[in-house]
VOGU-3710 file (C-alpha; in Angstrom, 3 decimals, decimal comma):
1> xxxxxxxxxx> 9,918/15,014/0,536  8,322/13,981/-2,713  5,529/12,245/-0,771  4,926/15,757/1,344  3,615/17,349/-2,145  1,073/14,894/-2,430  -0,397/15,555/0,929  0,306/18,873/1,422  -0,848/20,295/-1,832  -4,638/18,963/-1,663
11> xxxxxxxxxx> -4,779/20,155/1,674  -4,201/24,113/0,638  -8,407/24,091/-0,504  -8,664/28,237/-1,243  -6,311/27,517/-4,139  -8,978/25,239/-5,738  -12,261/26,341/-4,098  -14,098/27,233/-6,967  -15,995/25,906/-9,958  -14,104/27,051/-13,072
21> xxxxxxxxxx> -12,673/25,976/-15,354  -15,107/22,646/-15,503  -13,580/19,984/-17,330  -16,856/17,832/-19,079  -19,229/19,581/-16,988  -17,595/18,345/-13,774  -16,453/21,662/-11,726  -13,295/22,041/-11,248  -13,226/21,388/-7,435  -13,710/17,698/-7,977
31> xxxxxxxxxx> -11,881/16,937/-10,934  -9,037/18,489/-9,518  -9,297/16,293/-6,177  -9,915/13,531/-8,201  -6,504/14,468/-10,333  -4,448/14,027/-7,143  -5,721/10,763/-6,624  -4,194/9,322/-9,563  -1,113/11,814/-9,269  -0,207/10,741/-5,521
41> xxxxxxxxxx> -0,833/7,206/-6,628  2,437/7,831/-8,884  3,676/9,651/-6,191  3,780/6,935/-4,164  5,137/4,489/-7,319  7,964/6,480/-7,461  8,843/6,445/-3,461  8,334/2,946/-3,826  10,801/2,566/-6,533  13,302/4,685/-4,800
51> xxxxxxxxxx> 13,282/2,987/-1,797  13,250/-0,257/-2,997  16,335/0,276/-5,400  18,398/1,466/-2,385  17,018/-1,043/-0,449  18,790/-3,529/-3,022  21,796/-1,488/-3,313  22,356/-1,725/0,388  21,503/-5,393/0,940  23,783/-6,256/-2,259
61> xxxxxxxxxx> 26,724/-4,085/-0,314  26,403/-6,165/2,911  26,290/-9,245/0,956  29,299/-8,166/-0,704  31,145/-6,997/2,116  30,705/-10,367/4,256  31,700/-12,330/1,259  34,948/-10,597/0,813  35,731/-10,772/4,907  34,725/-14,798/4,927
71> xxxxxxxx> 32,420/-13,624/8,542  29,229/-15,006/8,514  29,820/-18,063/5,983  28,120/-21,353/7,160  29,396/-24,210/5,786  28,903/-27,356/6,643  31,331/-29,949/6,295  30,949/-33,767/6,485
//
């Protein structure tokens, strides 16, 4: 869901189709397209982060859970 703001929002163009306020001179069409640039680029950070942290949490969980049943253990003996 957070990654539908980021795509969404810069699509919705009459909410930003004008020139004021400029920021430096720049109108504020562009710097305001080039804001969301470096905010979906956090956006995306953050999914990233998310995902990757329950990604961890479920690999640890299957680790843990064939560890405690013995399944899956490979051992070789000698």
């Amino acid at each position: 869901m957070l990654i539908l703001l980021g795509i969404v929002v810069p699509l919705l163009v009459p909410t930003y189709a004008h020139a004021a306020p400029a920021l430096f001179g720049i109108p504020f069409f562009y710097w305001y397209q080039m804001l969301w640039v470096f905010g979906d680029a956090i956006i995306l950070w953050i999914c990233y982060r998310l995902i990757s942290a329950e990604d961890r949490r479920r690999r640890d969980a299957a680790r843990a859970e064939v560890g405690a049943d013995g399944a899956g253990a490979t051992e070789v003996t000698r």
